[in-house]
C-alpha positions in Angstrom: -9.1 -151.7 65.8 -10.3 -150.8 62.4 -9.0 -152.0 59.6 -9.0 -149.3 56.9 -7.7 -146.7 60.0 -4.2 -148.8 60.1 -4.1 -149.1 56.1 -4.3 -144.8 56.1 -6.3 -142.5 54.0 -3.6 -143.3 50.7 -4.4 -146.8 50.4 -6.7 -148.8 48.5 -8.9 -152.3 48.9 -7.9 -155.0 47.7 -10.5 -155.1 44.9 -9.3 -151.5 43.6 -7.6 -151.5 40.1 -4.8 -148.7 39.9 -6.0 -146.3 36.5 -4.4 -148.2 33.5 -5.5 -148.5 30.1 -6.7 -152.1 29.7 -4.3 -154.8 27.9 -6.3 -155.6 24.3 -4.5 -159.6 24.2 -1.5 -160.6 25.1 1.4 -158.2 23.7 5.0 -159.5 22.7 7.3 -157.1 24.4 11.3 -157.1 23.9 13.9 -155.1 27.1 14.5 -151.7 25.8 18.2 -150.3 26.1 17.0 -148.8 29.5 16.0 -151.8 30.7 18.7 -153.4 28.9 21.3 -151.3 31.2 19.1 -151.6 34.2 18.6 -154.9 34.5 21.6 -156.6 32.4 20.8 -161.1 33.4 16.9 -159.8 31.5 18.8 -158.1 28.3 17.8 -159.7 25.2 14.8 -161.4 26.6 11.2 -161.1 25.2 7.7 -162.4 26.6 4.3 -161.3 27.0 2.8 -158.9 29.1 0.4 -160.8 31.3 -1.6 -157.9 33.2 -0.7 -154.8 35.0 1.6 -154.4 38.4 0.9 -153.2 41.5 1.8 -149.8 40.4 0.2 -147.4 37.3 3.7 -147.7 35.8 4.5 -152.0 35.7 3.6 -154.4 34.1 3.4 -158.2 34.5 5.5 -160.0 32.3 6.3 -163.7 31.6 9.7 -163.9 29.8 9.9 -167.0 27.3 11.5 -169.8 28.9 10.2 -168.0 32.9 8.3 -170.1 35.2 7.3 -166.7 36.6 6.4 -163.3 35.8 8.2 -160.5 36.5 7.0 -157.0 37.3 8.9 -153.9 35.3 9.0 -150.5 34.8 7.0 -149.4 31.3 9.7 -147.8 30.3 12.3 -151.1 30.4 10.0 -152.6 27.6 9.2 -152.2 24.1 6.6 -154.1 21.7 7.5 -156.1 19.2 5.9 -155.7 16.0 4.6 -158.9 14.6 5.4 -158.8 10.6 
């Protein structure tokens, strides 16, 4: 059996990017109040996004004090500006 026949026509190889903007360094990020309300044990956290998720909308993020990243929604972070 073919491989890319039981994957189907909307799927992509493993060495496809999804179409993202790239990252320029690693960006401080804070939960929004979305995410905030979404995901209540992550509110108040910050980290670093890491690289891009699986889908166009996540991101990879390693929360301060994580051993692991954690993939969210775009819209349940916000940058920090460094002053």
């Amino acid at each position: 059996m073919n491989p890319e026949k039981t994957l189907g026509p909307g799927s992509r190889s493993e060495n496809e990017l999804p179409d993202q903007p790239a990252l320029p360094g690693r960006i401080r990020i804070r939960m929004s109040a979305l995410g905030a309300i979404r995901c209540p044990n992550l509110a108040g956290r910050e980290g670093v996004i890491i690289g891009i998720g699986h889908y166009r909308s996540t991101f990879r993020i390693m929360f301060d004090g994580f051993k692991s990243a954690t993939s969210l929604h775009s819209t349940y972070i916000e940058t920090i500006d460094e002053e």
